[in-house]
N, C-alpha and C positions, 0 to 999 in steps of 0.2 A: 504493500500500500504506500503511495506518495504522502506524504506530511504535507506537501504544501498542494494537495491535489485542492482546486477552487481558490487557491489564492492567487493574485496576478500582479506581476512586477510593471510601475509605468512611474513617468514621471508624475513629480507632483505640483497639482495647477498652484498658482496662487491664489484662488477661493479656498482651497484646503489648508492654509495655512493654519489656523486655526485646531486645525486636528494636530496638525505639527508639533506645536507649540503643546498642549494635552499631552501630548505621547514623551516630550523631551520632561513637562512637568513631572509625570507618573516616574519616568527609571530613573531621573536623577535625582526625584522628590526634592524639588528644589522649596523652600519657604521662603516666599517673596511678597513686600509687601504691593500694593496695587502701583505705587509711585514706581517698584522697580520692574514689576510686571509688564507695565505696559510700555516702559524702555526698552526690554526685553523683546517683546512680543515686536514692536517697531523697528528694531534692529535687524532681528533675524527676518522681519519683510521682507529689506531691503535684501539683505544677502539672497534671501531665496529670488528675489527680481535679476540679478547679474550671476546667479552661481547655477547650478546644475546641480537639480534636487527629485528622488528617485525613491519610490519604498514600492514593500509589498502593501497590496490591499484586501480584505477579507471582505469580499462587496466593497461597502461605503464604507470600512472601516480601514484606517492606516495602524497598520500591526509595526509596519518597520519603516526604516530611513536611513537615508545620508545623502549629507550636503557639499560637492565642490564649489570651491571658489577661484578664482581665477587669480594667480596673484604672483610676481617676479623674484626672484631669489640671485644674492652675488655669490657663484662656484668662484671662490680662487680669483676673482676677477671678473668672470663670465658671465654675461648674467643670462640664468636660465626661467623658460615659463616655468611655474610651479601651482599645481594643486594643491590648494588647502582644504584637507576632512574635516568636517563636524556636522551637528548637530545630529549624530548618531544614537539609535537606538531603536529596542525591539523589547515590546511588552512579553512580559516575561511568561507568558504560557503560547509564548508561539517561537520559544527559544529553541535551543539545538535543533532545530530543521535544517539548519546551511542557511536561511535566509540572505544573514548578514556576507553571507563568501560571495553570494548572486549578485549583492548591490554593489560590493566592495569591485565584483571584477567588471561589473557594467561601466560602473564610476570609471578604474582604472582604460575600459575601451575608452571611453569619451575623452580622459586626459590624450591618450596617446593620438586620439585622431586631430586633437585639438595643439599636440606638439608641447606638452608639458610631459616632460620626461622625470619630474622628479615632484616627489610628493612631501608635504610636510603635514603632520596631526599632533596636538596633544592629545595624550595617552590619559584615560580614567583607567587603565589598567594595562603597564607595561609588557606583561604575560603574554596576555589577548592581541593584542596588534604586533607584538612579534611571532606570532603562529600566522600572521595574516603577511608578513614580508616587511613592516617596517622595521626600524632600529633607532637607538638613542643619536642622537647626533648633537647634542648640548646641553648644556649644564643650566642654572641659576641661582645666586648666592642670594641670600636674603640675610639680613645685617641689621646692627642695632648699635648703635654709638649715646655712649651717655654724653651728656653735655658736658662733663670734665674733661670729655678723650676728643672735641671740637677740635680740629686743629686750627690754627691762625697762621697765615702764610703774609709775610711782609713784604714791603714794598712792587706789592703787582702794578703794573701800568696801564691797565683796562680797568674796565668799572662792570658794574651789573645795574640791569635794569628790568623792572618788571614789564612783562607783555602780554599781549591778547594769548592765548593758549592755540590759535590758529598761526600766529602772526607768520609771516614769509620770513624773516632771518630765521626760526625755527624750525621751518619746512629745507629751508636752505642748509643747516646747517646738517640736518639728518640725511638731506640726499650728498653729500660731500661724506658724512661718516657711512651709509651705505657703498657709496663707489669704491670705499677703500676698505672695508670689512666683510671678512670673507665667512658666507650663511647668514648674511643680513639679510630683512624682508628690504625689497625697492620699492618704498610704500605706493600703491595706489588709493586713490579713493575709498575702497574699501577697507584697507589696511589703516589708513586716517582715521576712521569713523570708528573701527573698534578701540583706537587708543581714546578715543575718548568716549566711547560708551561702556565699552568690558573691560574697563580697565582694574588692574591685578587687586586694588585696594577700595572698590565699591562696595563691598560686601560693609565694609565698616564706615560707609558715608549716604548708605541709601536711606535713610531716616531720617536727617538730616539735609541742614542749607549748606553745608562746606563745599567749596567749588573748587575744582581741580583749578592749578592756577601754575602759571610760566614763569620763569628769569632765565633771561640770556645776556651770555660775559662779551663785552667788544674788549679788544684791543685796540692799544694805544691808536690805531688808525682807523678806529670807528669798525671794526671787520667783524660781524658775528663767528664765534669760537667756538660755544659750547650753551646749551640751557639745559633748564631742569623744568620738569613738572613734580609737582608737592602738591600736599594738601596742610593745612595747621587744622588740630582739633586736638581739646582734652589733654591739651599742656604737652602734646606731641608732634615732632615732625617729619609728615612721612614723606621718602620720596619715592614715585611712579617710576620715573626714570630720569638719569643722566648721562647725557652725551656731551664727546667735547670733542674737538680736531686735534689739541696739542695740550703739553701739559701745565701751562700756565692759567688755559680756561678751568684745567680741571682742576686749581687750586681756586681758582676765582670763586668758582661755583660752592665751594665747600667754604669758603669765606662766607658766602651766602648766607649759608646753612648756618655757621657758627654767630652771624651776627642775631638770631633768632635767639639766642642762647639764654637771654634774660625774659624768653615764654615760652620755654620747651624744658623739659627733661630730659626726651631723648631722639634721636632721630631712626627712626626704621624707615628701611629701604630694601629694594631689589635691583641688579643688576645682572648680567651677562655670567655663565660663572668660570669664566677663564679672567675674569677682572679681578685682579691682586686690591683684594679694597682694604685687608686688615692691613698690608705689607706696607701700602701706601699713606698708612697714618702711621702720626710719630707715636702715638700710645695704641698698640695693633691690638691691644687686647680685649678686644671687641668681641662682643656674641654673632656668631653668623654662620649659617647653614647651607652647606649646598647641596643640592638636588638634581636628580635628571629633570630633564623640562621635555623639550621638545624632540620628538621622532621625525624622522624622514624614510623614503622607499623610492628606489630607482623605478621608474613605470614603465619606460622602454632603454634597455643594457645598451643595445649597441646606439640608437640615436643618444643617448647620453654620454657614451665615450667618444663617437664620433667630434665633439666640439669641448671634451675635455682636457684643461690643459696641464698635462706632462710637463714633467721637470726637466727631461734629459730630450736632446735631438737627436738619438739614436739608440735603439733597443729592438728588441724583441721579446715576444712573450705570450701568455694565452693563459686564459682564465674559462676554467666552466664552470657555469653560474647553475641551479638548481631552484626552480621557483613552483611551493607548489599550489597558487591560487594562478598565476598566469602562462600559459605554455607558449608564449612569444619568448621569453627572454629563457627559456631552459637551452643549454647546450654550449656549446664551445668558442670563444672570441679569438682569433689572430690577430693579434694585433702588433705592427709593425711602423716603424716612425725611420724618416731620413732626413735630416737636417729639419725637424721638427713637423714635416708632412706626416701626418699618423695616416693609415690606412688599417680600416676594423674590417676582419672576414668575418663569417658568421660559418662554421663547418657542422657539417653532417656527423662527421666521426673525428677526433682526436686520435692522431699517429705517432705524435710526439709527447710523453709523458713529463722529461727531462724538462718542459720550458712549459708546463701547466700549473698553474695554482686554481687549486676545487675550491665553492663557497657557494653558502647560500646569499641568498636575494641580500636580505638585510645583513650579512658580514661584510657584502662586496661595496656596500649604499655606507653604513658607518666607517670604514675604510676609505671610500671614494672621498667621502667628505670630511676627513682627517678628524673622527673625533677617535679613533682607536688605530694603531699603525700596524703596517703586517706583520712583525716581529715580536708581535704581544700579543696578537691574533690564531700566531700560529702555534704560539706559546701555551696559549687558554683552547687549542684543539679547535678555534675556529674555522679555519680553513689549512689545507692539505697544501703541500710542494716542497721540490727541495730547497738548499740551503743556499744553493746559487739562484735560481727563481726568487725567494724570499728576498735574499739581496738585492735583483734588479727591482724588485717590486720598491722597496726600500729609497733607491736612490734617484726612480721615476716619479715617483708621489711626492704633490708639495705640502708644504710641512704648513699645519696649522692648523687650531680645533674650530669648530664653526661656534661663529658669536651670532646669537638671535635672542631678543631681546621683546619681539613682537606676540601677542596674542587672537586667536580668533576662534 
């Protein structure tokens, strides 16, 4: 007998939104009061208006979902389309049928026709979506600095000024820290609108008039550098985020923060979590925790190596990849570079053992995107090869853990 016999997989209109919204209420049992509900429910409109939205249906009834989004990501440099997963789930007496495998690989058809070759989600449960092909690809430190451990930084030559929380120097200044950070979101419109609707510290300002609010540091020649968004409440000061270009904004900015010092106790905050935030204070001994944040998944292997960029202009090598939600990307890659021309084959059978490293979907996707290196991978039994493969692998990959900072 079929489980899902009368159930029918289609996209979902925007009249049913409504049932969406019900369905994400019930699994994630969210308690919200009507003020954040109905931010909620306006939010997630919009995204389902620009994103590509999909469940099964029991008749008139929506048992499951997922939602892409359409949204730019910096590889190394490169900047790739990228899908963003959410608004995922499936009431719970129509679970283990596969539903969630049918929507996930429909989703992933539509990225791949759509040319988004690599996917990013946060995880409600890390387990579950690496049985599905994705993998951790960054960190987030969250932080707490008493107002004793403020640092004060003398004689900077730029000032700070508060701003609209939209203003262009802060738009400006995040697309300049984007171009040069590698697993950055390239914010679009939609990427905009979540920092300021879901953003990390709502949960403790939806009851309240406290309004997310901006400063950005110029230098000495008027140049926007670095700003923060914060909130002040209850004798605290939190920060959402800070960006800077260089490290004089990023003492400006903490100047900021310390000038509050006579209406705060303490500052909590989140950032990136390859960001050295205790190292970088002179009293490091701060409370702060880091965590996996966000997963990523290759959606098509060889279009994503195809335009990925290698460290070396010369190699050889081949990687068989193992995926088992998508049977595009299972099998074997040649892949060959001459003075930095790469050419990727895609082969039927594997001849040459000596010059293969084996991996699944999400080893080759956290690898590709430097948050785990192959000699630590191969160490932890992730992936298979010899010791001369491991080494080119080694000295072709460029070096750096992906910074993502964004939510959706």
């Amino acid at each position: 007998m079929n489980p899902r016999k009368g159930l029918v997989m289609r996209e979902i209109r925007m009249d049913e939104m409504g049932k969406s919204i019900d369905l994400l209420n019930y699994v994630f049992q969210m308690s919200m009061s009507i003020k954040k509900d109905r931010r909620f429910v306006s939010e997630k409109s919009r995204q389902f208006h620009v994103g590509h939205a999909v469940g099964w249906f029991d008749g008139d009834h929506l048992v499951s979902q997922i939602l892409s989004l359409p949204f730019q990501v910096n590889i190394y440099g490169v900047p790739y389309e990228m899908g963003g997963i959410t608004a995922i789930g499936t009431y719970p007496e129509y679970s283990k049928q596969g539903l969630m495998d049918k929507l996930i690989k429909e989703t992933l058809t539509v990225m791949r026709s759509e040319q988004r070759y690599i996917s990013y989600l946060f995880p409600f449960s890390i387990p579950y979506y690496r049985k599905k092909g994705w993998e951790i690809m960054s960190d987030i430190v969250e932080f707490q600095v008493k107002d004793t451990q403020f640092p004060n930084y003398m004689e900077l030559p730029g000032q700070i000024r508060r701003v609209d929380t939209r203003a262009v120097d802060v738009v400006s200044i995040y697309e300049q820290y984007a171009s040069r950070t590698h697993g950055a979101m390239i914010r679009n419109t939609i990427a905009w609108n979540e920092k300021f609707h879901e953003d990390f510290w709502e949960e403790k300002f939806v009851d309240t008039d406290v309004q997310l609010q901006a400063a950005v540091y110029y230098n000495e020649d008027n140049e926007p550098q670095g700003y923060i968004y914060y909130r002040i409440m209850e004798e605290n000061f939190y920060i959402d985020e800070i960006v800077y270009l260089q490290e004089e904004a990023r003492k400006g900015l903490w100047n900021f923060v310390s000038a509050h010092k006579s209406m705060v106790y303490n500052a909590y905050g989140k950032t990136a979590g390859n960001e050295p935030v205790a190292f970088l204070l002179e009293d490091s001994e701060i409370i702060q925790k880091v965590s996996p944040y966000f997963m990523a998944r290759i959606v098509d292997v060889e279009k994503f190596l195809e335009t990925y960029p290698f460290d070396e202009p010369k190699f050889h090598i081949r990687f068989t990849v193992t995926d088992r939600l998508v049977e595009w990307n299972n099998g074997t890659y040649d892949i060959k570079s001459e003075d930095w021309k790469v050419k990727i084959t895609k082969l039927e059978e594997n001849d040459r053992e000596d010059i293969t490293v084996k991996m699944s979907i999400q080893t080759l996707t956290t690898m590709l995107l430097g948050y785990k290196r192959p000699k630590y991978l191969e160490k932890i039994e992730r992936l298979k090869g010899t010791g001369d493969t491991i080494a080119v692998l080694e000295d072709i990959l460029p070096v750096g853990i992906p910074t993502f900072i964004d939510y959706f």
